[in-house]
C-alpha positions as CSV (number, residue, x, y, z in Angstrom):
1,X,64.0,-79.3,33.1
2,X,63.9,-82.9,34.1
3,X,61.8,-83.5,36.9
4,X,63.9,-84.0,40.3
5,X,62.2,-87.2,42.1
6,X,64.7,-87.8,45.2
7,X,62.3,-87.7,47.7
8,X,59.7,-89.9,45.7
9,X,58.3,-92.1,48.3
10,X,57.7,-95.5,46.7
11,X,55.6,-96.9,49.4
12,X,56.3,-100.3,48.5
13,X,60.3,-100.0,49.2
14,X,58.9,-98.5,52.7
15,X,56.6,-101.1,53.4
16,X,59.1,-103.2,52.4
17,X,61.3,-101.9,55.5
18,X,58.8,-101.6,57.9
19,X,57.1,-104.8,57.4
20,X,61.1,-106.5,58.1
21,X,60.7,-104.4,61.4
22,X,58.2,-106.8,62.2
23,X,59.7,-110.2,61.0
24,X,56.8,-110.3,58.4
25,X,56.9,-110.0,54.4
26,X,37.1,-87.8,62.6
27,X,35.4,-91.2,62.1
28,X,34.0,-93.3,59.6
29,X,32.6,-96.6,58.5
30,X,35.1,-99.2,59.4
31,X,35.7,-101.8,56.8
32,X,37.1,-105.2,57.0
33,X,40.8,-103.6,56.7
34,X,40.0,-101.3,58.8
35,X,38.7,-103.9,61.6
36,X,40.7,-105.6,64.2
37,X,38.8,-108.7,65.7
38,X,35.5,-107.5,64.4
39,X,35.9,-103.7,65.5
40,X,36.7,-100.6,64.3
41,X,40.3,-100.0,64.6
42,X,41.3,-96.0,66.9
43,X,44.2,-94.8,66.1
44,X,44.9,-91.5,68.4
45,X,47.8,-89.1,67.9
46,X,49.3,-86.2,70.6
47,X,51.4,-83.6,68.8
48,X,54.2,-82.0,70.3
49,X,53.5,-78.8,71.8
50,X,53.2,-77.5,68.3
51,X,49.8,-77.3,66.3
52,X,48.7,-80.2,64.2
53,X,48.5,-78.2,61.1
54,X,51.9,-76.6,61.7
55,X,52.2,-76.4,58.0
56,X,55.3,-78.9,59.0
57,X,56.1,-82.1,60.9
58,X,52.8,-82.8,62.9
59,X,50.5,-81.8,60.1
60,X,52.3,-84.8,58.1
61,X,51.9,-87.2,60.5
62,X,48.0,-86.1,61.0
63,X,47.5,-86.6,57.3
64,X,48.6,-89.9,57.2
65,X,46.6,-91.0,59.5
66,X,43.6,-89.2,57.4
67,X,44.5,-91.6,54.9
68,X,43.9,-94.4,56.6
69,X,40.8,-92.9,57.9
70,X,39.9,-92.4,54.0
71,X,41.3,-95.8,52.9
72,X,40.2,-98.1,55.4
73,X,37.3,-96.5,57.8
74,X,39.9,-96.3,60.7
75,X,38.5,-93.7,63.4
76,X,41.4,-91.5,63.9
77,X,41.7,-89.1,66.4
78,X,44.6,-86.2,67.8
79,X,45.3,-84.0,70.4
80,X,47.4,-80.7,70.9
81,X,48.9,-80.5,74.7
82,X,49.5,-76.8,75.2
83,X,52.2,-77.7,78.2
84,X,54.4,-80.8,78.9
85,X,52.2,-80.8,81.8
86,X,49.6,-82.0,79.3
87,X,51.2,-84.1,77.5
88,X,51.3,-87.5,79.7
89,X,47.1,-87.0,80.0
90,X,47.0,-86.3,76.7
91,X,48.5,-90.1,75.6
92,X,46.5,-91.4,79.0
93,X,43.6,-90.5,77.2
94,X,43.9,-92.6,74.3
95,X,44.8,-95.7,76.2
96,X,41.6,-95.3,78.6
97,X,39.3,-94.8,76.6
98,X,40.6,-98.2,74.4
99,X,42.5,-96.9,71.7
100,X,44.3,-99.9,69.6
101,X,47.5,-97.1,69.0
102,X,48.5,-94.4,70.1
103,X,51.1,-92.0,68.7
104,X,53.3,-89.3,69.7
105,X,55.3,-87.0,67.4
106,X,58.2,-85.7,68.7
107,X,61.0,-87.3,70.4
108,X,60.9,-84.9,73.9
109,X,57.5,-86.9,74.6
110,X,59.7,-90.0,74.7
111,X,59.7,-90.1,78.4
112,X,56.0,-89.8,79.0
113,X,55.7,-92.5,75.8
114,X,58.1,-94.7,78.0
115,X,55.9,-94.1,81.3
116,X,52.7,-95.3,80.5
117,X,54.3,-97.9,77.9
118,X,55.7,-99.5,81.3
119,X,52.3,-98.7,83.4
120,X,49.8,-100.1,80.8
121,X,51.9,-103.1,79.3
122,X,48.5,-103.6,77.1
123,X,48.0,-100.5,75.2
124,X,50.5,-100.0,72.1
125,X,52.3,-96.8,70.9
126,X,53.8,-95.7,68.9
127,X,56.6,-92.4,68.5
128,X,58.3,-90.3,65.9
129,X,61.7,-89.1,66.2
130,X,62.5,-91.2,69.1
131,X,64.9,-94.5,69.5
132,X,63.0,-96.4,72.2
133,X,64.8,-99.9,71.8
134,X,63.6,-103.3,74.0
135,X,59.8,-102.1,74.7
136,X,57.3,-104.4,73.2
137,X,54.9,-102.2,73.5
138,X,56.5,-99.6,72.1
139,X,57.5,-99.2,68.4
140,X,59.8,-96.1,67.4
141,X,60.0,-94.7,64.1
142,X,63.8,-92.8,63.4
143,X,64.8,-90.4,60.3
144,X,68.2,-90.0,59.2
145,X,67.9,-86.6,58.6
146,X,71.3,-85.6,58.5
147,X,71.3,-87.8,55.6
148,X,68.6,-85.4,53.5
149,X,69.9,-82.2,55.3
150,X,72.8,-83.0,53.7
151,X,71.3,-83.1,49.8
152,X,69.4,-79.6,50.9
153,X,73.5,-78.4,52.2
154,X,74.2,-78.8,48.4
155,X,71.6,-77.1,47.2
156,X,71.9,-73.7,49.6
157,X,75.9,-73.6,49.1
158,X,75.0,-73.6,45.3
159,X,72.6,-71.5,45.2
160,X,73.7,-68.8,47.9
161,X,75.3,-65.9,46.5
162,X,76.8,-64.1,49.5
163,X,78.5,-67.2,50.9
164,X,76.5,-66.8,54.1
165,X,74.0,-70.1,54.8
166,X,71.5,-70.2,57.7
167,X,70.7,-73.1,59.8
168,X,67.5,-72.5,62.3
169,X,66.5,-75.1,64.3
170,X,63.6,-75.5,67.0
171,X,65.3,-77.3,70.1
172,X,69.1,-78.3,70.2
173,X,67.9,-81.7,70.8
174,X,69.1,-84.9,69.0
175,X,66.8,-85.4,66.0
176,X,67.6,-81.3,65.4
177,X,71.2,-81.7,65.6
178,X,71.5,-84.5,62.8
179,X,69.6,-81.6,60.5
180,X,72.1,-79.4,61.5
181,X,75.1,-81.7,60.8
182,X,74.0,-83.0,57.9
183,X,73.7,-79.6,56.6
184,X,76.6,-78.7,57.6
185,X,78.3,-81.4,55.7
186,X,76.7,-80.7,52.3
187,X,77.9,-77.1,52.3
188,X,81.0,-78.0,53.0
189,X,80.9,-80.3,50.7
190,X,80.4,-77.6,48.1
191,X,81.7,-74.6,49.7
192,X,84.4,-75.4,52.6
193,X,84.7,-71.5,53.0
194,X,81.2,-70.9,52.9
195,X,80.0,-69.1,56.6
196,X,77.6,-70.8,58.3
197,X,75.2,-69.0,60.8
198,X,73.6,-71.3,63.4
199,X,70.5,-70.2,65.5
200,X,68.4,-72.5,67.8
201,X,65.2,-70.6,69.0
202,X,64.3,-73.2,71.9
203,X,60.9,-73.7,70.3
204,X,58.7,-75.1,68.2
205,X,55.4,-73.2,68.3
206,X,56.4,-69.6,68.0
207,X,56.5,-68.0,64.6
208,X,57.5,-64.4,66.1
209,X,61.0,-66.1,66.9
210,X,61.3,-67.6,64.2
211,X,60.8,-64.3,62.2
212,X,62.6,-62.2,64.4
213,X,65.8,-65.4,63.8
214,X,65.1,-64.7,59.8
215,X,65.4,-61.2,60.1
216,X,69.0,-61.1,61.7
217,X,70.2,-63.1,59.6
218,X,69.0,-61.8,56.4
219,X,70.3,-58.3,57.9
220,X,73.7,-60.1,58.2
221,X,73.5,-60.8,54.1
222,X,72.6,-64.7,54.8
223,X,70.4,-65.5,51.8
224,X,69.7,-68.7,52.2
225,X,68.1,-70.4,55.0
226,X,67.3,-73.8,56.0
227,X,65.0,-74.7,58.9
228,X,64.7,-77.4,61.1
229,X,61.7,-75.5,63.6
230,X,58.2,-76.6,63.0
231,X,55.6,-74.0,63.3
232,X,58.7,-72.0,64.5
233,X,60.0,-72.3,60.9
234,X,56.9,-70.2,59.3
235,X,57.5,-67.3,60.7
236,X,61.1,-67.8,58.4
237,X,59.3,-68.1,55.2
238,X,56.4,-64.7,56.6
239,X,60.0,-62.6,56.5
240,X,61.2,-64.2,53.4
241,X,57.6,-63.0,51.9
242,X,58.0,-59.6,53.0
243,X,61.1,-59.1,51.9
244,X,60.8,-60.4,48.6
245,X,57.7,-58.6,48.2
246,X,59.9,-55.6,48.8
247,X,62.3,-56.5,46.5
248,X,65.0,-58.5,48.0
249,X,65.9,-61.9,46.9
250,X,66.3,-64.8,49.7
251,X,65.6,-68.4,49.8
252,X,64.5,-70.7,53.0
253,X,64.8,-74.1,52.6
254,X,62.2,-76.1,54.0
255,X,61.6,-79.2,56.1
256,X,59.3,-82.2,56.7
257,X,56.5,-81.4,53.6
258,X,57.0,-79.7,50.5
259,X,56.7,-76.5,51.7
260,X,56.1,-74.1,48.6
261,X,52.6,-75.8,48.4
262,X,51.9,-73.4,51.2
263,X,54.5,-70.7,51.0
264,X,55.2,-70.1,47.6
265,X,58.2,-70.7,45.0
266,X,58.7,-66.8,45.4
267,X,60.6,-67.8,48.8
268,X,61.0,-71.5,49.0
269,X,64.3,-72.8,47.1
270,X,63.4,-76.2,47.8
271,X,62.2,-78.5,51.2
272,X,63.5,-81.8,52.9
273,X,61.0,-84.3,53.1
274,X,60.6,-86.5,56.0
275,X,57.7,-88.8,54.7
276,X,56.6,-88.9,58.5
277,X,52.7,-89.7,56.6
278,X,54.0,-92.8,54.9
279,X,55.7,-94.2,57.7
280,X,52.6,-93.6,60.3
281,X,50.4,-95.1,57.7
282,X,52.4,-98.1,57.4
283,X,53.1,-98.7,60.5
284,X,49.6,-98.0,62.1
285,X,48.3,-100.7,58.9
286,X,50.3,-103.2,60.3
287,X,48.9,-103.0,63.9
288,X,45.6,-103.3,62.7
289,X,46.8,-106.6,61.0
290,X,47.9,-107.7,63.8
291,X,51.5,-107.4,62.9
292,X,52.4,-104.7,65.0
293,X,56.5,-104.1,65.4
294,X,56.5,-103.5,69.2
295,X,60.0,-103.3,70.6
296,X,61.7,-101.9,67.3
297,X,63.1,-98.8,66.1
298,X,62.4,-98.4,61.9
299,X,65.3,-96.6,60.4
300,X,64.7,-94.6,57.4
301,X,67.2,-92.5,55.1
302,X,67.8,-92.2,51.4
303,X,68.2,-95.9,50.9
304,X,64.4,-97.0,52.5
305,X,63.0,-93.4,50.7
306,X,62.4,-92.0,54.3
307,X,64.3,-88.6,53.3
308,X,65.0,-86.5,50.6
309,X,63.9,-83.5,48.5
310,X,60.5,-82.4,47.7
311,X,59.7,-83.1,43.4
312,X,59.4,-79.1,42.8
313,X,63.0,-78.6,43.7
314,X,63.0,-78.1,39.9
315,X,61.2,-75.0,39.9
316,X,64.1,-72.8,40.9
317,X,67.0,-75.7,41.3
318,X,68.6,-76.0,38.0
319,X,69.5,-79.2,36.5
320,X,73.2,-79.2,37.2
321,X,72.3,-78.5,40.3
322,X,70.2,-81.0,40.6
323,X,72.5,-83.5,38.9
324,X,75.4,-82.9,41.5
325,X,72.5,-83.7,44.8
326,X,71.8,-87.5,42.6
327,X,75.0,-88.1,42.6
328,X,75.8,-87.1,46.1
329,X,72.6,-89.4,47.1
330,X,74.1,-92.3,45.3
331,X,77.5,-91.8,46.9
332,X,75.5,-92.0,50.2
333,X,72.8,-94.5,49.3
334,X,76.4,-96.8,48.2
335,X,78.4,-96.4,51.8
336,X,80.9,-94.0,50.1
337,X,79.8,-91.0,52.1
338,X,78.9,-91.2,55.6
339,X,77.0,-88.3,56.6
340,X,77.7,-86.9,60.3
341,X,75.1,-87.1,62.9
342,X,76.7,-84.3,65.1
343,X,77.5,-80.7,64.3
């Protein structure tokens, strides 16, 4: 089969975005790239209230900052709030103690982000999943996911076999919903009469939910599931598992990494990638060059490579299938399809 490469990251073409943002074309030994003003460069990150090797969304962002750590000698550092009570310490934490950036991933720590942006006009942070516009202080990182959801919608309505498609997300926030609509649009896009079975679980840091959510709607005869959840979202692909170890056949669909290099092609049909690492490398690289885009809000869909889906979707997507998603991506990519942002 020819190898499916949607999602393909080409860091240059991101660069390329992220450095317009900004009107420009565990430690270790710092080096020179790695150096702002003669010292090491600390970049520190606070998850959402999700672990940082969630298998998802955090864990991404976390290993693109071990990149830079491994490229450059940046010391790089994260922390896991357990409450939102935690969260706003967390962040102070970083700026106290003289961290150059500081990074939150998820947009509900927007307002804390926005607090001690305003309170310490000094320190610089950065966030995921958030539009925080007119802060220079600030810079904001923004997926359109409903853009790759919607490639993933093509996918499950063409690969589902009883007509009845899952969407699971984590909290009915924003950034969840444009999943959700996205989604939404790409099975229709396929299968107007296809039924769609939407469940939020109000988390993202319980896998029993998110099993428990699998397993009514596998019992329903949904075979396909796609899941916007976080660490939610594993305990999706643990009931897929056990099922198909017992014989039955259903797919998830998985978000933010390629997630069949840590649940399996047995269960995982394919996965929408958010390259949340690339960006965050980028990003944090041009603050250390003293070219940080405070203020803005990077935008990233299929056009910039920011979405799309994971290179093994040809491992059990076949090629006409996989035909059908290019040419839906160029349709969007071109203007000629506007994905919706809403459910």
């Amino acid at each position: 089969m020819k190898k499916f490469t949607v999602r393909t990251i080409g860091v240059s073409l991101l660069a390329t975005t992220l450095l317009a943002a900004c009107g420009n074309g565990g430690s270790s030994d710092s080096s020179e790239s790695g150096s702002t003003a003669g010292k090491e460069f600390k970049v520190g990150m606070v998850t959402d209230l999700g672990s940082v090797n969630d298998k998802s969304f955090n864990q991404s962002a976390w290993e693109g900052l071990q990149k830079l750590q491994a490229d450059f000698g940046y010391d790089v550092k994260y922390l896991e709030p357990q409450s939102d009570a935690e969260v706003e310490p967390s962040l102070l934490q970083f700026v106290n103690s003289g961290t150059d950036l500081t990074w939150a991933t998820a947009a509900t720590l927007a307002d804390a982000v926005t607090n001690i942006a305003k309170n310490n006009p000094d320190a610089k942070l950065g966030i995921v999943d958030a539009d925080i516009e007119g802060i220079d202080n600030i810079v904001s990182i923004s997926f359109k996911e409903n853009e790759g959801a919607f490639l993933a919608g093509i996918v499950a309505a063409s690969m589902s076999e009883t007509d009845k498609i899952g969407f699971i997300g984590g909290m009915e926030i924003p950034v969840i919903q444009r999943f959700q609509a996205g989604f939404e649009a790409g099975v229709r896009e396929i299968n107007p009469d296809a039924q769609i079975v939407v469940n939020y679980a109000g988390v993202f840091n319980r896998v029993d939910i998110g099993k428990s959510a699998a397993s009514t709607m596998y019992n329903d005869g949904v075979d396909v599931i796609f899941h916007a959840a976080g660490g939610t979202g594993n305990g999706i692909f643990n009931e897929a598992q056990e099922r198909f170890k017992a014989g039955e056949k259903v797919w998830v669909i998985g978000v933010d990494k390629d997630q069949s290099l840590e649940f399996g092609n047995d269960v995982t049909l394919t996965s929408m990638i958010k390259n949340v690492d690339t960006a965050v490398y980028e990003v944090s690289k041009q603050a250390a060059d003293g070219e940080f885009p405070g203020g803005q809000v990077v935008r990233l869909g299929l056009a910039e490579n920011g979405v799309g889906l994971a290179d093994t979707s040809d491992i059990n997507v076949p090629k006409e299938v996989l035909d059908v998603v290019e040419s839906y991506k160029e349709k969007i990519i071109s203007g000629e399809i506007t994905v919706p942002e809403q459910p």
